[in-house]
FIMIZA-863651 format. One record per residue: residue number from 0; x, y, z of N, C-alpha, C, O, CB in turn. Coordinates in steps of 0.001 Angstrom, whole numbers, plus 500000, padded with zeros to 6 digits. Glycine has a CB too. Layout:
N
resi,n.px,n.py,n.pz,ca.px,ca.py,ca.pz,c.px,c.py,c.pz,o.px,o.py,o.pz,cb.px,cb.py,cb.pz
NUM,X,Y,Z,X,Y,Z,X,Y,Z,X,Y,Z,X,Y,Z
...
//
This chain:
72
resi,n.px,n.py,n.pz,ca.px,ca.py,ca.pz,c.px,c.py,c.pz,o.px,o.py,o.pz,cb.px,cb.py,cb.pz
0,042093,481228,474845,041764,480689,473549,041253,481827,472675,040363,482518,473170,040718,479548,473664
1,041772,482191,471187,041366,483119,470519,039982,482455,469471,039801,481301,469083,042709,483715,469800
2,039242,483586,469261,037836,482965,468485,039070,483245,466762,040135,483845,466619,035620,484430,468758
3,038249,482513,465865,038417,482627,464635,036672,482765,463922,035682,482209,464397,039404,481296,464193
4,036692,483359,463105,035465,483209,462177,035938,482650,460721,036966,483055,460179,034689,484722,461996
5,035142,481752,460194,035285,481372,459476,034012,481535,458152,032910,481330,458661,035692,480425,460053
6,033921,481786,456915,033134,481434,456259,032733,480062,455447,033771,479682,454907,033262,482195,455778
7,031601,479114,455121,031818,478156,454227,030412,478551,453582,029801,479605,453753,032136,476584,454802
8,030041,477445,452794,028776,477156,451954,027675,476230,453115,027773,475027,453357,029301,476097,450352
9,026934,476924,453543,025619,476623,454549,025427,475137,454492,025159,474475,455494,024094,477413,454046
10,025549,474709,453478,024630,473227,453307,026148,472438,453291,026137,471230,453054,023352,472972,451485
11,027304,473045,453516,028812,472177,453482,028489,472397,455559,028226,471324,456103,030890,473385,452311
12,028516,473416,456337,028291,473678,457436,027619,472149,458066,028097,471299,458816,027451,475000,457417
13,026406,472261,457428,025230,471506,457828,025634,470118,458260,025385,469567,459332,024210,471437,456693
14,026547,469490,456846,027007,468301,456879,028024,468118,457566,028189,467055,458163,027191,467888,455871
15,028859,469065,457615,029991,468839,458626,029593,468974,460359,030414,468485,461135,031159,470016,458226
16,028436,469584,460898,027977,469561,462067,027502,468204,462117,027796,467629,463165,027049,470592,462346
17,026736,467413,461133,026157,466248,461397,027258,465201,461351,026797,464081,461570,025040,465998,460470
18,028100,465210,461211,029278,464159,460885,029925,464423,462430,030306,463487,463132,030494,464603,459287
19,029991,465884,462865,030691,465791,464671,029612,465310,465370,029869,464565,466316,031204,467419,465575
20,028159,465627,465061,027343,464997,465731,027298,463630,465958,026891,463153,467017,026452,465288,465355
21,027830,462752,464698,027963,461768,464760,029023,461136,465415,028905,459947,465710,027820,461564,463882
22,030061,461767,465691,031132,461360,466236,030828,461824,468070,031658,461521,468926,032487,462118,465337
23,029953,462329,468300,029658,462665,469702,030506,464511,469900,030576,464906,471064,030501,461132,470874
24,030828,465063,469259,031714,466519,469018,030826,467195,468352,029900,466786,467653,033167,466512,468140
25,031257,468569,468682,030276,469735,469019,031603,470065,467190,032754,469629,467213,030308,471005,471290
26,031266,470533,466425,031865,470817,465251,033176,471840,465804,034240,471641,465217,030706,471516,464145
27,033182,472930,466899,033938,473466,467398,035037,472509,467956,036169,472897,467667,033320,474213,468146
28,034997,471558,468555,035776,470507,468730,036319,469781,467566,037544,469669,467614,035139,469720,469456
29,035698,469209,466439,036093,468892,465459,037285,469864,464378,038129,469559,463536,034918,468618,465042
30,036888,470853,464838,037699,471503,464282,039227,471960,464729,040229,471936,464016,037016,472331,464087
31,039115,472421,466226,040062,472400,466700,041021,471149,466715,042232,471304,466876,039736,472809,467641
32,040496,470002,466557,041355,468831,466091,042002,468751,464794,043158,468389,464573,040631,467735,466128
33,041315,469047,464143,041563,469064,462437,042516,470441,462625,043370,470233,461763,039819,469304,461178
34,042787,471436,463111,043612,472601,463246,045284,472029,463772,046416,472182,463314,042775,473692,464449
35,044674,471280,465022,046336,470292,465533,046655,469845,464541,047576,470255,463835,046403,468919,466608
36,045862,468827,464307,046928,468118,462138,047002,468639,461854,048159,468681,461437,046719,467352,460706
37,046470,469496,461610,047476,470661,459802,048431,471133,460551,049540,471256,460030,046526,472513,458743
38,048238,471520,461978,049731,472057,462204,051141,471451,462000,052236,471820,461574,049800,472326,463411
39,050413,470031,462660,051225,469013,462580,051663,468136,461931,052139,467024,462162,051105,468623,463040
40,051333,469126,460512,051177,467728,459118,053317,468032,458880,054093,468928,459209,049492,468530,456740
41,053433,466822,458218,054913,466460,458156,055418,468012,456901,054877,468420,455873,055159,464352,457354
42,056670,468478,457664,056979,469785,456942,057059,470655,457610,057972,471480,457618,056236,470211,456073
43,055862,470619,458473,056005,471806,459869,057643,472221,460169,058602,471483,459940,055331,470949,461597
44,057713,473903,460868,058406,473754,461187,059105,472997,462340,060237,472514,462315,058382,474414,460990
45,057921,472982,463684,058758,472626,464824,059285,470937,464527,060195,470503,465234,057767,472842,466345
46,058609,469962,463366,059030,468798,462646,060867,469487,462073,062030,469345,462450,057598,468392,461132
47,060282,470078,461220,061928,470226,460385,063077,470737,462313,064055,470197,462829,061828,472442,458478
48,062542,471501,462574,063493,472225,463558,063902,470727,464586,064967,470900,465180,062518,473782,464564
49,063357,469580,464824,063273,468600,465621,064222,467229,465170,064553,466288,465890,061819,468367,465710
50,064591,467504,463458,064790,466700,462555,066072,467428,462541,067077,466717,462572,063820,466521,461365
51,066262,468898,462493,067746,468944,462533,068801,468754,463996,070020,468679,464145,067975,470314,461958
52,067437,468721,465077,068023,468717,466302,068952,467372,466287,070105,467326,466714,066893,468775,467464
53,068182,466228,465679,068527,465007,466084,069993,464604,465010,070947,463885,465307,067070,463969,465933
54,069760,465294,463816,071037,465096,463179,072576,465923,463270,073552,465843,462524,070634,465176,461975
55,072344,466733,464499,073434,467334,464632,074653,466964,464288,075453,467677,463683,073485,467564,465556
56,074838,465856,464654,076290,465206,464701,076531,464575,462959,077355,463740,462585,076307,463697,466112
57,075576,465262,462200,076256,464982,460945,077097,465773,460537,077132,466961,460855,075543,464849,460002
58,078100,465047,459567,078627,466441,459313,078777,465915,457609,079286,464940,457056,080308,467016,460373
59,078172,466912,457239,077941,467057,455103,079305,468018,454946,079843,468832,455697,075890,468339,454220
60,079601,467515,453581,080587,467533,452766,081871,466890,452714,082961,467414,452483,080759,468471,452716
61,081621,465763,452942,082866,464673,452735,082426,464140,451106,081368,463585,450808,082840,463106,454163
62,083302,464405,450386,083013,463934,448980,083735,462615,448785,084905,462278,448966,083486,465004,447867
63,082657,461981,448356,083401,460443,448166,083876,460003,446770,083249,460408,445791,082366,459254,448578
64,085175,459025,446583,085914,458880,444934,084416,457649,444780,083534,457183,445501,088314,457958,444737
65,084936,457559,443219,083887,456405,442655,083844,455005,443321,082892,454224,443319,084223,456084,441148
66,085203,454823,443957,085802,453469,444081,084556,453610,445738,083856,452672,446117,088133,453290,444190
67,084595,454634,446243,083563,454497,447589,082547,454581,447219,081707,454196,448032,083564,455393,448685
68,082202,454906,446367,080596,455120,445964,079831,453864,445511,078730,453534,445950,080448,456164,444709
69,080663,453091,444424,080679,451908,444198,080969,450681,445159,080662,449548,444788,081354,451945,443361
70,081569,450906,446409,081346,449488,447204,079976,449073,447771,078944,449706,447989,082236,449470,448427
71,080260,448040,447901,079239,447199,448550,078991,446755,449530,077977,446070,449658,079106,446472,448246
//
């Protein structure tokens, strides 16, 4: 596991330790959670790379006349 340092505003620190406290988490834990979501927020790559896995079998550029565009 690699350390990170981080800077914030002391009295933002304060409140965010008391909020893991409250949740039973050591703020080091809280954070490392909050680090998985952002990784994992929608956009990511290994999301996009997972999204083209599954659409392989498309295949783009079939241009359609009006008369297909227009059915129903």
């Amino acid at each position: 596991m690699k350390n990170v340092t981080l800077s914030a505003d002391a009295d933002l620190i304060e409140q965010a330790r008391a909020v893991a406290r409250a949740q039973h988490k050591t703020l080091n834990a809280a954070f490392r959670e909050w680090l998985q979501q952002y990784a994992a927020e929608p956009g990511s790559a290994q999301e996009v790379d997972s999204l083209m896995k599954r659409l392989r079998h498309v295949r783009a550029g079939h241009h359609f006349t009006r008369a297909e565009m227009n059915e129903r």
